[in-house]
C-alpha positions as CSV (number, residue, x, y, z in Angstrom):
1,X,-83.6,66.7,96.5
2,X,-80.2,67.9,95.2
3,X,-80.1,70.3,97.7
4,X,-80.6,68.1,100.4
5,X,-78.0,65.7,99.2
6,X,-75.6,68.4,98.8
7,X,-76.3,69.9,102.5
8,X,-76.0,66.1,103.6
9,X,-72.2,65.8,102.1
10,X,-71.4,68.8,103.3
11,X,-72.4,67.8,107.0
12,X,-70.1,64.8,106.5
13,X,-67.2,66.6,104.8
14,X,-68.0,68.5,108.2
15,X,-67.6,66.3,110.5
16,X,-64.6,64.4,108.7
17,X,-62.5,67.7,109.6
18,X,-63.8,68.0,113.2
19,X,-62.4,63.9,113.4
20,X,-58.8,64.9,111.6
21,X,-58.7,68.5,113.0
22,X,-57.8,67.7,116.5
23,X,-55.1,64.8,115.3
24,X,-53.4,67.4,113.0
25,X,-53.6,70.0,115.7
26,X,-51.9,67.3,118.1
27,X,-49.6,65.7,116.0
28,X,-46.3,67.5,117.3
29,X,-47.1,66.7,120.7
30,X,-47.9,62.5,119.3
31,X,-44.7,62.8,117.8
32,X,-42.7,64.2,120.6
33,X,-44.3,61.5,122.9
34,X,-43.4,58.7,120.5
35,X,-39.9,59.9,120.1
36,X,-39.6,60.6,124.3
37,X,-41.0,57.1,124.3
38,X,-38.3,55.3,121.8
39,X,-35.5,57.2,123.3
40,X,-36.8,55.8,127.1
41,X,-36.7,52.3,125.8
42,X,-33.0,52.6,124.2
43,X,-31.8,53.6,127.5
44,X,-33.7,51.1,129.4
45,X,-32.7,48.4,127.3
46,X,-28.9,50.1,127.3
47,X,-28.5,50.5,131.1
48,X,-30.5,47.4,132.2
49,X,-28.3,44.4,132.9
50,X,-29.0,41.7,130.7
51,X,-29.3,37.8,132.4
52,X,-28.0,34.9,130.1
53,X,-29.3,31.1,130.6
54,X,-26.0,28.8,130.2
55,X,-27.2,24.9,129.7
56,X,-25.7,21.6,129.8
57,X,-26.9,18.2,129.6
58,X,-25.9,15.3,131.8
59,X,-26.9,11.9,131.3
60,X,-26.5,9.7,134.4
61,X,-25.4,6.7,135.3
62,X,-28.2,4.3,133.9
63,X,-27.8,0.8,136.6
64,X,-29.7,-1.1,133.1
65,X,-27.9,0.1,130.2
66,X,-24.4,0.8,132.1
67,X,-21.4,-0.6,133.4
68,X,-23.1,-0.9,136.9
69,X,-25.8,-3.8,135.5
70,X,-22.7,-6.2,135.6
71,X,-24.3,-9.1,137.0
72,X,-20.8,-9.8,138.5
73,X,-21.0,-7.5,141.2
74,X,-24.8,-7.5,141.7
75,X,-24.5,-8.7,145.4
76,X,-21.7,-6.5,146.3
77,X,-21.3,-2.5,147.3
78,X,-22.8,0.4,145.3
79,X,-23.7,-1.6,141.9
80,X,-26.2,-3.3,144.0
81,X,-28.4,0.0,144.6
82,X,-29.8,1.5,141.6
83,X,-29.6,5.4,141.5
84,X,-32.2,7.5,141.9
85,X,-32.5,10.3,139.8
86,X,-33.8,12.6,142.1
87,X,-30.9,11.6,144.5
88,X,-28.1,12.4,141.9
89,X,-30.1,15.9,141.6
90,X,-29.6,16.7,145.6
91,X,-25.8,15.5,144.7
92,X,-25.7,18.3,142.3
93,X,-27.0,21.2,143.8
94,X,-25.0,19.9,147.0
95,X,-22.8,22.5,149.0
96,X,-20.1,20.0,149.0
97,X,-19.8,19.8,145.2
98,X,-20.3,23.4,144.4
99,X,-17.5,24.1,146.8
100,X,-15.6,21.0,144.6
101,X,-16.3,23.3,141.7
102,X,-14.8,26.4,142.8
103,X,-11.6,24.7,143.1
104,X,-11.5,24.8,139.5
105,X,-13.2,28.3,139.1
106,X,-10.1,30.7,140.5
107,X,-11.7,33.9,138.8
108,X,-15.0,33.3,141.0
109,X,-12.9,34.0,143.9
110,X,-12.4,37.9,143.2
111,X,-15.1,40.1,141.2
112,X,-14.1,42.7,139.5
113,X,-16.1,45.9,138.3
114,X,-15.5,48.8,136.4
115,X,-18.2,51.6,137.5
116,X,-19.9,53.7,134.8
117,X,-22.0,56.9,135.5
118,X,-25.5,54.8,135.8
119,X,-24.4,50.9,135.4
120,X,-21.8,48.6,137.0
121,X,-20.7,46.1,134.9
122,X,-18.8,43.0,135.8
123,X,-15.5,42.5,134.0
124,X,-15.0,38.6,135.0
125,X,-11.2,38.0,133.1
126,X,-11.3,41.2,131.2
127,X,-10.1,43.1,134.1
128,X,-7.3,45.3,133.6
129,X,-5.8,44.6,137.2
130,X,-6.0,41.6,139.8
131,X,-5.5,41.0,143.2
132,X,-3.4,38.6,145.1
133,X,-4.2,37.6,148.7
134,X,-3.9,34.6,151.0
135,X,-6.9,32.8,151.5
136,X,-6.0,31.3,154.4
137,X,-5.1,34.6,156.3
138,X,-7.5,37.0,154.9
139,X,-9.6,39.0,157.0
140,X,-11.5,41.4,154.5
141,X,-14.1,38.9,152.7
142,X,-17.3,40.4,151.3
143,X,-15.5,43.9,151.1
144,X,-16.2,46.3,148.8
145,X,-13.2,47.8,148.0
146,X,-13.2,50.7,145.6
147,X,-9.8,51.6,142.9
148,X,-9.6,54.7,140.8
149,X,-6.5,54.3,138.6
150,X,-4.5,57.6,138.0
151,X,-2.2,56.1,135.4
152,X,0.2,52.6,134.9
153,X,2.0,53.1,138.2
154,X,-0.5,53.9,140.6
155,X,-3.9,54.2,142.2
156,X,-6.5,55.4,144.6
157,X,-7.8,52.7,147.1
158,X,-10.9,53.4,149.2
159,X,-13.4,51.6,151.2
160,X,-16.1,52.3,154.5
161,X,-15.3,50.6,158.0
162,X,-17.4,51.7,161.1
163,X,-19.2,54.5,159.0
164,X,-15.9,55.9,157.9
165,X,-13.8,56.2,154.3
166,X,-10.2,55.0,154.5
167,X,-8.5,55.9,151.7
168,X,-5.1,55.6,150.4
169,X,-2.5,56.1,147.0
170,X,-1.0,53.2,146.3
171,X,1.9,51.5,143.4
172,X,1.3,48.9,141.4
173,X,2.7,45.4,142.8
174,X,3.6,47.0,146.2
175,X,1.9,44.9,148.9
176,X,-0.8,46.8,150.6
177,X,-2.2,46.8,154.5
178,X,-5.4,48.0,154.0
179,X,-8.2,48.2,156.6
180,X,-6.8,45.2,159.2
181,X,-5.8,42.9,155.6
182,X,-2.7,41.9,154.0
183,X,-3.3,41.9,149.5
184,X,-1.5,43.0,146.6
185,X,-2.8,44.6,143.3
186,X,-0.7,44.5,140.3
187,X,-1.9,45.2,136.4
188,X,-3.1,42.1,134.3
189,X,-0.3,42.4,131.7
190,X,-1.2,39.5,129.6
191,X,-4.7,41.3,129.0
192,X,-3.4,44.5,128.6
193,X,-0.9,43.0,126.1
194,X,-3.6,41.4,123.9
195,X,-6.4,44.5,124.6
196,X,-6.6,47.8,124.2
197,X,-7.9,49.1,127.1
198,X,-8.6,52.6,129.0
199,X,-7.1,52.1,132.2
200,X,-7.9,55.0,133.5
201,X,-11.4,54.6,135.0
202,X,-13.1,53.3,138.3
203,X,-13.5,50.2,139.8
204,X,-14.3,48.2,142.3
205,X,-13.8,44.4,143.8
206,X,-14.7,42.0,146.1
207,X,-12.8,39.0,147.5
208,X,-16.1,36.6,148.1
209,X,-15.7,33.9,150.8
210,X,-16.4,30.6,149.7
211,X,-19.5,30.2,151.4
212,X,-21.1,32.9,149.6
213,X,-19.9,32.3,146.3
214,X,-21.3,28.9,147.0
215,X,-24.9,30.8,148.8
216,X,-24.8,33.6,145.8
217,X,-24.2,30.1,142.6
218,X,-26.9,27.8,144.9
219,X,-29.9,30.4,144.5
220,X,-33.0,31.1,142.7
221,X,-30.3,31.3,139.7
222,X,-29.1,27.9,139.5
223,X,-31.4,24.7,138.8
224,X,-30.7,21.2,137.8
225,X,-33.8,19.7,136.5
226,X,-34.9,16.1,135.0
227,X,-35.6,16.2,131.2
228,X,-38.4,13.7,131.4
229,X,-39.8,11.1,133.8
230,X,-37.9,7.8,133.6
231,X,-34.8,9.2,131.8
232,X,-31.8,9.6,133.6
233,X,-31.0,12.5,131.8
234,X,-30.9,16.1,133.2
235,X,-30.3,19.8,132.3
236,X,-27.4,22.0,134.5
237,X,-28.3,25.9,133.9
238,X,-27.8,29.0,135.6
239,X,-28.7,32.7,134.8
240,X,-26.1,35.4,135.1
241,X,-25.5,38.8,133.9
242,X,-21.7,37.3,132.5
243,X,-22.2,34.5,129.9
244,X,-18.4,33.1,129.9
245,X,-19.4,32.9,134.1
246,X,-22.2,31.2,133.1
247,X,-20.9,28.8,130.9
248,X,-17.5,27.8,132.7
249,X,-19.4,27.4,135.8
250,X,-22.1,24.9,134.6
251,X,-19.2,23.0,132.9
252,X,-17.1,22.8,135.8
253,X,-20.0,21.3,137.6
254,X,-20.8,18.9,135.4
255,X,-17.0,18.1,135.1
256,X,-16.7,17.8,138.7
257,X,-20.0,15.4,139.5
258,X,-18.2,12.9,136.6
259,X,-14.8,13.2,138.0
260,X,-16.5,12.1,141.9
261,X,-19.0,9.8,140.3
262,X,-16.1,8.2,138.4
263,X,-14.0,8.5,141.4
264,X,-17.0,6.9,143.8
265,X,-17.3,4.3,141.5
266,X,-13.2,2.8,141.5
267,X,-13.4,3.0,145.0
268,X,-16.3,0.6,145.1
269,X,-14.6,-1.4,142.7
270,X,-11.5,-1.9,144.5
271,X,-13.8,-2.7,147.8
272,X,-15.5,-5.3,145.9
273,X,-12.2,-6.7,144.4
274,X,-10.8,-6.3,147.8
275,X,-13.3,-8.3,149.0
276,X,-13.4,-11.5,146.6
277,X,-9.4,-11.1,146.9
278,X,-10.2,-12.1,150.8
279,X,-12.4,-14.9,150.1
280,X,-10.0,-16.5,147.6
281,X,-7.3,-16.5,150.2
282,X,-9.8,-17.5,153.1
283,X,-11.4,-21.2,150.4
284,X,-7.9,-21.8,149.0
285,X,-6.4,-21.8,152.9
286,X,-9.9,-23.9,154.0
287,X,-8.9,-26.4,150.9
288,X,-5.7,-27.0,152.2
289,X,-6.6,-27.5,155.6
290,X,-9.5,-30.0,154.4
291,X,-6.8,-32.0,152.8
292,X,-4.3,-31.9,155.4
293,X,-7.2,-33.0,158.0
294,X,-7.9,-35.3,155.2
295,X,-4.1,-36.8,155.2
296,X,-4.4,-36.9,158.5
297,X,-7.5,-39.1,158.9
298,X,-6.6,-41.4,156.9
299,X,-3.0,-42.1,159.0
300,X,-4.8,-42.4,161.8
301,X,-7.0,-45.1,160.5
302,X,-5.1,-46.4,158.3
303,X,-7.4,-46.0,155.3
304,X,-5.4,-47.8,152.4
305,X,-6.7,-46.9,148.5
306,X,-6.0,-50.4,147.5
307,X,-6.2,-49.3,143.9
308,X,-3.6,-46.8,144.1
């Protein structure tokens, strides 16, 4: 009996070393793999551009709990209809007030990138140069246009038209015809004043049109949303890879939509005073032709008040 229960714990010392043998044996290689794998996700997670969610809230105009229940002006103009949310939603995501908006958004105009070995990153204020142009003559919207800066005076400027590179060295502040377009680039003192920053590098930028900044903020990107059912309430956000972009562009938005709600609503209100102006001229000129047809009547008949 001993003998047997000694063969049996050596059968499972046995096969304890055939299940740990193999794992020992491997180990190396598990470590390697786990080590491959860690250093994989670092630079996934370092070369992957991030997206941030900017919010704001925006409580609408509420026709029951708001200036516009003024039974006053009930019967007149807009505070007769009371607002749909759904409607002020369309109003928001409208191409007429994102293109409000930009108005107030003058770095959305130009993008600016400085380009690394594997990612591109967008600079938004913190560029180190910037471009002038005239809107309202420019013929190179959409562009890529690539710089590589040689030192504080001058620069490489390249880009492709009709399959081909055009290419040019260029100074600082001298204006530049480029590829059929009229623009000047200059260095962004007041950054590189405050900033340390190697100039030296590549870039690139793009002078958007309007209607694409507009097609590029109106996408999958950018939602306005109800908070709840029955409360005129609702949420602005946007995703971007920039979080100041995010954040001045969802303000602006909301800014703008207050500013032409508020600005809708004094031109209703001087309609509707406008109107009641009209129609206290129009009774006060019928009550003095009532009493002059009055006066008259009684001339004609000679109508005496014997009291008076």
């Amino acid at each position: 009996m001993y003998q047997h229960y000694k063969a049996t714990k050596v059968n499972d010392i046995q096969s304890i070393k055939r299940l740990i043998l193999p794992l020992v044996k491997g180990s190396p290689f598990i470590l390697f793999c786990f080590v491959l794998s860690l250093f994989i996700a670092r630079k996934i997670i370092n070369y992957t551009v991030p997206m941030y969610n900017s919010q704001a809230k925006l409580r609408m105009d509420d026709p029951k709990h708001s200036y516009s229940s003024n039974n006053l002006y009930k019967d007149f103009d807009m505070f007769s209809s009371d607002k749909i949310l759904q409607a002020e939603v369309a109003v928001l995501k409208s191409q007429a007030l994102l293109l409000q908006t930009l108005d107030k958004l003058p770095y959305f105009h130009v993008s600016y990138y400085r380009i690394g070995r594997v990612k591109t990153s967008n600079m938004y204020k913190d560029s180190p140069f910037l471009v002038d142009y005239n809107k309202y003559d420019f013929k190179c919207y959409d562009i890529n246009f690539n710089i590589e800066i040689i030192d504080e005076v001058s620069f490489h400027i390249s880009t492709f038209a009709n399959g081909q590179k055009l290419s040019k060295e260029v100074i600082f502040g001298e204006p530049i015809e480029f590829n059929g377009c009229e623009f000047t680039v200059h260095l962004n003192e007041g950054l590189l004043a405050r900033k340390e920053i190697n100039l030296v590098d590549k870039y690139k930028f793009i002078v958007h049109s309007e209607m694409e900044i507009v097609k590029k903020l109106g996408g999958k990107n950018f939602d306005v949303v109800p908070v709840e059912k029955d409360v005129a309430v609702v949420t602005v956000s946007l995703d971007h890879e920039v979080p100041e972009m995010a954040a001045d562009f969802v303000n602006a938005l909301c800014d703008t939509y207050i500013n032409d709600y508020v600005t809708g609503k004094s031109k209703a209100a001087r309609r509707t005073l406008e109107f009641l102006d009209e129609k206290i001229v129009q009774v006060s000129q019928d009550l003095i032709n009532s009493e002059v047809s009055l006066e008259q009547y009684k001339t004609d008949n000679r109508v005496i008040n014997t009291r008076q």
